[in-house]
C-alpha positions, 0 to 999 in steps of 0.5 A: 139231523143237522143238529145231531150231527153238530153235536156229534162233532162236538163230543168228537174233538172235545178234550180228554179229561185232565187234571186241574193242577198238571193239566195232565189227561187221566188215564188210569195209570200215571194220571190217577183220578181221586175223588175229594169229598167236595166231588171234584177229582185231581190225580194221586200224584198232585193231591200228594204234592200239594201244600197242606196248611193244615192236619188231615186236610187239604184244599180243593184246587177246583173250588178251593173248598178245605176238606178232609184228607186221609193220613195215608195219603191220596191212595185211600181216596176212591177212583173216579172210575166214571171220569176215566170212561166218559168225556165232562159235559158242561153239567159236571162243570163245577162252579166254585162256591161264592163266586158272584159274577154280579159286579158288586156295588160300589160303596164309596164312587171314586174317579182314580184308578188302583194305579193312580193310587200305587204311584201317589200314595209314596208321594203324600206325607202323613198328616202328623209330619208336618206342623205348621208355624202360622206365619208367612215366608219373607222376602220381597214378596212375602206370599200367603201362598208360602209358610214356614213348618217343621218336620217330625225331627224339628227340622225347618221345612218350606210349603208351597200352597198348591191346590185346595179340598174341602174343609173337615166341615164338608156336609157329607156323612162319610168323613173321607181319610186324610190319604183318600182327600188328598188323592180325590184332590190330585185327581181333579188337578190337570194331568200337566200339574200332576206331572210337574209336580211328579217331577219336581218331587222326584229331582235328586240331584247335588246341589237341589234342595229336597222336596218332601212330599205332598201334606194336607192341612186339614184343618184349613183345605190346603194342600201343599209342597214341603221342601228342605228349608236352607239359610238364605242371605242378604245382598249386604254381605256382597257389598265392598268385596275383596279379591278373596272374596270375589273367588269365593262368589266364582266358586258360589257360581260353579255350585249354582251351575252344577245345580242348574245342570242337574235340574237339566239332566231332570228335564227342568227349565227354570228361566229365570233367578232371584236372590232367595232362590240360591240358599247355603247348607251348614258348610256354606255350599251353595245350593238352589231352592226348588220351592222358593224357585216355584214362588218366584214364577209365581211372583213373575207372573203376578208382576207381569198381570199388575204392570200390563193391566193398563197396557193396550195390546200389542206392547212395544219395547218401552212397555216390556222394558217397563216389565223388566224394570218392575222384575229388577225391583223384586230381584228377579232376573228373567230371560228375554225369551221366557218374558216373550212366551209370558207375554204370548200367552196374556195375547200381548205380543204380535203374533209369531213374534219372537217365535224363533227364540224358544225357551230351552236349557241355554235359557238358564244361562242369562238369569245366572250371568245377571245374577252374579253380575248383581252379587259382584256389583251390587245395587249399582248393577240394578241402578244402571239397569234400570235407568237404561231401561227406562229411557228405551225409545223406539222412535227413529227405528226402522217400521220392520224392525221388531220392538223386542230387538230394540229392547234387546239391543238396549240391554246388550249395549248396557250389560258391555258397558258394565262388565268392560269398566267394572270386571277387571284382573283376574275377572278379566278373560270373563268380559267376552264370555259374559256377554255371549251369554247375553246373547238374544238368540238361546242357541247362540249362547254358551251352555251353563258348562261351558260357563261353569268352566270359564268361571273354573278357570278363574278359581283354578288352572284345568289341570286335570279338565279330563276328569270333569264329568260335564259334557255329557249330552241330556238325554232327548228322551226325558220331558222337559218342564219349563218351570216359569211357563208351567201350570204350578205357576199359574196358581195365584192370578192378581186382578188388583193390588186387594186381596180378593180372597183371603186364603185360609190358614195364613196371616192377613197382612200387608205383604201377604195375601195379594193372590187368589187360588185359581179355583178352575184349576184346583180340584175338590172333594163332591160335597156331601155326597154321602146321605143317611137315612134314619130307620126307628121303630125298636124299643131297645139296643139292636143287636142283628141285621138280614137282608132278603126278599126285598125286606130288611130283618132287623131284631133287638133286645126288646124281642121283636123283629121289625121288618123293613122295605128296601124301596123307602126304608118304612117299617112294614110289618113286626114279628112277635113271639119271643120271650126273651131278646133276639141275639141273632137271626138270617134269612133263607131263600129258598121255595120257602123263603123264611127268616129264622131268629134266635134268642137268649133264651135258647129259642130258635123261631121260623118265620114265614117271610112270603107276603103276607106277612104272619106275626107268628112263627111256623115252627119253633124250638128250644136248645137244650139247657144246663148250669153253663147256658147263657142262649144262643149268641149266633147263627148261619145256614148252609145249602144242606139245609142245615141252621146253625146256632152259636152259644154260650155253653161253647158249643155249635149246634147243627138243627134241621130246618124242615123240623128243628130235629138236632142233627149233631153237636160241636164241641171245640171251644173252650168259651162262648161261641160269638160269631158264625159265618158260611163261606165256600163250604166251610163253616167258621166259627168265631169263639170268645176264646180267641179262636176260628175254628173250620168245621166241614159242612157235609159231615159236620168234622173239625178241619182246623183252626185260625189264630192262637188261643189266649187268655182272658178276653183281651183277643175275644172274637167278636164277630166274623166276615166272610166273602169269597176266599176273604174272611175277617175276624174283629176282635175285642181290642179293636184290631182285625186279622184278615184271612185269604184262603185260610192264610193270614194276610193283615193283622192290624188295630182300626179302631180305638174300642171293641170291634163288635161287627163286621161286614165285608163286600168285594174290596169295601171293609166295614167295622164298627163298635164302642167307638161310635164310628163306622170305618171304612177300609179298601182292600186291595193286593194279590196272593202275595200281599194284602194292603187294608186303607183306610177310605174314611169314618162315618161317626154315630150317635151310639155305640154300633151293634151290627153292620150289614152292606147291600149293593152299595148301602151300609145298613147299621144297627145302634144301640141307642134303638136305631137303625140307619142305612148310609148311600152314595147321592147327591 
């Protein structure tokens, strides 16, 4: 009684009947039910609103399935009288056809997300881009890390080595695509290197060399920063400098502190200088190199791991000064406070020592000071430097007193003396304010504007100060990125002065190769992840494959069909009977499970597919014969108990498959039917005439057709895919189109020869032919766009006949006799 009573309930507050489309509730009036002969209803007034891509027939809004639509309109379309009196029960739910609530299988196992691949894709270079030159960058630290390329416009570009993947001569079948290798790559980086990376390939400001993109060396596994290559200098040409000369290095300065300025409102901390970071452009403006910015951070922390090897731990001033020293060597001018971090990290310092002078935006200041101080002076500026720091001593300072003060301490005296003697004239006002700069303290210092206007001031009276942009606060909100300190850095670790791996694609000389990548931090591609299996048992080329049963179908042209175990791929049992080659054949479940084959000779033969398995056919049947028959070409069955034959006489021939009886013929096609395939109750056919043509499953009517007619056989359709609203044709020129709900999204060439199958699963595309390649594609996109790319290529012995995907293994048929079946293992 309970129970009764709860369902009662149920029916009483259970929604009236509505329509799909408006959500409107019939009622006979306003809201008119029609009946479409799929037997789902909308009211009259939408069916008369929807869009009809095609004559005389319209799209179901319940399951998508095209059908036919009378000329005049939804009014000649019968009343759903039943809808109007009774309330839809869950048994009239209608389940849309094709629609599989099984996850599918994937077929290639990768860790990124859709996502991932949007923001990335835009930052990967293509792989004819770039072309490398095969030497080192020079400099004082000529580095294998570094080479010299030019881009497609014969422009001169800088690469910066950042992580490594596997070669082209990995052991896997499956040869991944250059885009997906250097996706797999950045996702097996650290999500602070993807960062830093993003941020340096991304910084668009005046003054900042441009980076590229990312690019991928095939060839040697190496992926690599591509940057604008500029016109260094030498220090030779700052040596015995005139008073005009000296204003034009002030106005190099200005340059170099608008740059560093944008390099801030980026969120990007450098730290330190060198000489070969600052490079000129064709009107000899100053500018600032990103990449060569990344070498010599890389170069900084080699120097700091070679000369503190022998250091015992904590160090003391003398030995920081010993590092500073071997910095000044190289060119390199660094902030006290970033050696300190440096330092920390290696465990070489007191802990909480120096704590209190974090790295921030006034730790740009320094290094740009020292450096024009260095391009002022010349090698006398490092020579006296250099002596100072070599006789620091901490013997007679106080116990408490840090050994980094007395460092300091050292510098600051020597840096006055320097400016006081040697900056004079109109250099003068700069003498204090140079050695604020020089301050321990970051927040003590001067920012880089407030440098910016002192050097200003030398150039040109600030007449006009109100119009100078530059006291603008850096937003809070913005990461920053301390350029020295970060992971990109860390790529190259020195043990000894011997190059301990000779990293590929680059010279082995003197001065290169003296870093080893760090291979815990660079991600790489699994290794042969993808197997195969061979499958022999033909005497002839393979021309179909169906799956079902738990078997693997396939037929050849040595008129047999091999039937196969899907537990270990063996050959189980052979169906005989032909007499001349099977072109095509599937496979029925049903009470009746059967695999059904056809020949070129017209034959059409059942075969019982219940174990035990007969050799011979429970029924057959012929087609019908004239002067234009060349026998059947391809077949497909529907849910109304119909099997379909595709043939050389243009026609598609409806057959029952309880007796072979001919149930009607379709004519249409003006050459041979290639290519059949079932889908959403709609029934496609593929012709060599360039054409897809949509035939009604329930009465067997033409609904329309895809794609122009052409001439010749140049856009012959050779085979057709079809999974939920997504139908592809493959094309005798090797291009595909690709369909979504009878409307074309992708027209596209994938392969260099004639497209002889296809098979689509889910997002995986497959497609192979003439040149013996199976590609593999991803699709991906909404109703508005579709994208097709490219995942990667499985090369084969023979020309490939047939193609067939199940729960993430691709089975493929050759002509060379052989069937394979590809999977993910490891």
């Amino acid at each position: 009684i309970v129970l009764i009573l709860h369902r009662s309930f149920e029916s009483l507050v259970m929604e009236a009947p509505e329509c799909p489309v408006c959500l409107q509730s019939f009622d006979g009036d306003c809201t008119v039910p029609r009946v479409l002969t799929c037997g789902h209803s909308a009211c009259e007034e939408c069916l008369r609103n929807l869009p009809k891509k095609f004559p005389d027939t319209i799209r179901c809004p319940a399951c998508t399935v095209l059908v036919k639509f009378p000329p005049q309109g939804p009014s000649a379309l019968p009343k759903n009288i039943d809808l109007l009196r009774l309330f839809p029960s869950s048994s009239q739910t209608s389940l849309e056809p094709g629609r599989n609530s099984k996850k599918p299988v994937e077929f290639v196992t990768r860790s990124w997300s859709d996502d991932f691949y949007a923001i990335w894709k835009d930052r990967i270079l293509l792989h004819d881009a770039v072309s490398v030159d095969g030497e080192s960058e020079g400099g004082d630290f000529a580095s294998s890390s570094r080479l010299c390329g030019c881009l497609r416009d014969d422009s001169k570009a800088s690469l910066l080595r950042v992580a490594s993947f596997e070669h082209d001569d990995c052991d896997s079948v499956l040869k991944y695509s250059y885009v997906q290798r250097m996706m797999s790559c950045l996702w097996d980086m650290g999500e602070e290197e993807r960062d830093e990376l993003d941020t340096i390939i991304f910084v668009k400001q005046r003054g900042v060399s441009k980076v590229f993109g990312l690019w991928g060396d095939l060839k040697n596994g190496v992926l690599y920063l591509v940057g604008e290559k500029l016109t260094g200098f030498s220090l030779e040409e700052f040596e015995n400098l005139t008073e005009d000369d000296s204003l034009r290095l002030a106005i190099i300065g200005m340059q170099i502190c608008e740059a560093l300025l944008g390099l801030h409102k980026e969120g990007v901390i450098t730290g330190c200088l060198s000489v070969s970071c600052v490079k000129f452009d064709e009107f000899e403006n100053a500018y600032v190199d990103l990449i060569e910015f990344m070498e010599t951070g890389r170069n900084v922390h080699r120097l700091i791991s070679e000369e503190t090897s022998s250091f015992s731990k904590p160090v003391g001033a003398r030995e920081m000064g010993l590092v500073l020293v071997r910095l000044l060597q190289n060119g390199i001018f660094l902030s006290l406070e970033v050696l300190f971090g440096l330092l920390k990290e290696e465990n070489m310092l007191i802990k909480d020592a120096g704590s209190k002078y974090l790295v921030s935006y006034s730790s740009d200041v320094w290094p740009v000071c020292l450096l024009l101080l260095k391009l002022h002076l010349g090698k006398r500026f490092s020579e006296e430097l250099i002596e100072s720091l070599n006789c620091v001593d901490t013997k007679g300072c106080e116990e408490e007193t840090e050994d980094f003060l007395v460092l300091y301490t050292c510098i600051a005296d020597k840096l006055s003396s320097i400016v006081e003697s040697e900056l004079g004239g109109k250099f003068k006002p700069m003498i204090k304010f140079f050695c604020q700069c020089c301050c321990l303290d970051p927040q003590a210092r001067p920012g880089l504007t407030d440098l910016w206007k002192c050097i200003r001031e030398v150039v040109v009276s600030p007449r006009f100060s109100s119009m100078i942009g530059l006291n603008k606060a850096i937003s809070g909100k913005r990461k920053e990125y301390r350029l020295v300190l970060g992971e990109l850095c860390r790529l190259v670790e020195v043990g000894s002065k011997e190059v301990e791996e000779e990293l590929p694609g680059t010279e082995n000389g003197s001065d290169a190769g003296e870093g080893k990548v760090d291979t815990d931090f660079v991600g790489r591609l699994s290794k042969g992840n993808m197997k195969s299996k061979d499958m022999r048992g033909h005497q002839d080329s393979v021309t179909g494959l169906a799956l079902g049963g738990g078997f693997l179908f396939s037929c050849s042209l040595d008129k047999d069909i091999l039937v196969w175990s899907l537990k270990d791929f063996s050959h189980v049992h052979t169906f005989k009977g032909h007499q001349d080659k099977v072109m095509a054949l599937i496979h029925i479940d049903g009470a009746e499970p059967v695999c059904v084959s056809g020949d070129g000779g017209g034959g059409i033969f059942v075969w019982s597919t219940t174990f035990p398995l007969a050799e011979q056919p429970i029924r057959k049947w012929y087609e019908p014969k004239d002067w234009r028959y060349t026998g059947i070409h391809a077949m497909a069955y529907s849910e109304y108990g119909h099997v379909y034959s595709g043939s050389g006489d243009n026609t598609i021939k409806a057959w029952s498959l309880q007796d072979g009886s001919l149930v009607c013929t379709m004519t249409g096609h003006k050459s041979v039917v290639s290519t059949l395939v079932v889908q959403n109750g709609v029934l496609y056919s593929g012709s060599w005439d360039g054409t897809v043509r949509l035939w009604s499953l329930s009465d067997h009517s033409f609904l329309t057709v895809l794609g122009e007619e052409t001439q010749g056989i140049g856009r012959s359709i050779l085979s057709l895919a079809a999974d939920d609203q997504t139908l592809v044709a493959a094309y005798q020129n090797g291009d595909i189109q690709i369909w979504r709900d009878d409307a074309l999204m992708k027209s596209m060439q994938i392969q260099s020869g004639a497209i002889l199958s296809v098979a689509v699963n889910g997002k995986w595309l497959f497609t192979g032919g003439w040149d013996k390649t199976v590609k593999v594609q991803e699709l991906s996109g909404d109703e508005i766009s579709l994208d097709c790319t490219h995942v990667g290529s499985i090369p084969g012995s023979s020309v490939i006949t047939s193609l067939l995907y199940w729960e993430g293994k691709l089975f493929a048929g050759f002509a060379d006799k052989t069937i394979k079946v590809y999977y993910s293992g490891r």
